[in-house]
Phi, psi and omega in degrees: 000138185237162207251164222279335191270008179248332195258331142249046174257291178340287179327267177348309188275337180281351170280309162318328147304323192267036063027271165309295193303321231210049180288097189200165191262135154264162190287341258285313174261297181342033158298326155093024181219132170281128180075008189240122180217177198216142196221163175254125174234163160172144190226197178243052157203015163157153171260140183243172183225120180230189196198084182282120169229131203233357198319188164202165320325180182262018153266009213235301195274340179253044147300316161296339199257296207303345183276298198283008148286329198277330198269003161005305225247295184321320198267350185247344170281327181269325195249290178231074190296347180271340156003112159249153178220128184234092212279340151211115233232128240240143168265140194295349162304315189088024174273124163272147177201172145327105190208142157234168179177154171231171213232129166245096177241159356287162161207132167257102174287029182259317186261128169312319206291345197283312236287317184305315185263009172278325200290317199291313147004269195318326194278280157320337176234010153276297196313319153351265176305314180257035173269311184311301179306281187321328178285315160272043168314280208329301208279337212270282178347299210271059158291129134297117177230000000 
């Protein structure tokens, strides 16, 4: 068990490394859509590649889910065959929000030994997910609200 200034020191080197591996800039807020962002998670029980919509009002964000839901079939057939998808996916804040993601568990980033294969996890289904965002920016944009 590691104590809260150590586990986030951990955190620092497991970014800095998957970094170091994989140097490159992601779209991950740079979505050019408010509230809608694509993320990196991990913990010590799985790493996720998400895709978050936070809008208010909550028909506005789930307009936006339902444009990424209509792309359904292109993203889990083409992209992310593993796709979850969830119109109201609850924070531990106790804030709802919008969420698809796909998931590697069990994995832990308290053992080093995880981290090459969470960096790879991450690197493939993100580069995935904003090869997918970028061909449908357009369509992902164009909500009726």
């Amino acid at each position: 068990m590691y104590s809260k200034a150590e586990n986030q020191l951990l955190k620092q080197e497991f970014w800095v490394a998957f970094a170091q591996k994989y140097p490159r800039k992601w779209l991950l807020y740079d979505t050019k859509i408010k509230d809608l962002s694509l993320k990196f998670f991990v913990d010590n029980t799985k790493a996720q590649v998400c895709v978050e919509i936070e809008a208010k009002p909550n028909e506005k964000r789930w307009a936006y889910f339902e444009q990424w839901e209509a792309l359904k079939t292109i993203l889990t057939e083409e992209y992310l065959p593993e796709a979850v998808f969830q119109r109201n996916y609850p924070l531990e804040n106790g804030k709802v929000i919008s969420r698809i993601w796909v998931e590697l568990h069990p994995i832990a980033v308290g053992n080093r030994n995880n981290w090459d294969t969470i960096f790879d996890f991450f690197y493939e289904n993100m580069h995935a997910l904003e090869l997918f965002f970028l061909e449908y920016e357009d369509v992902i944009k164009n909500i009726e609200f």
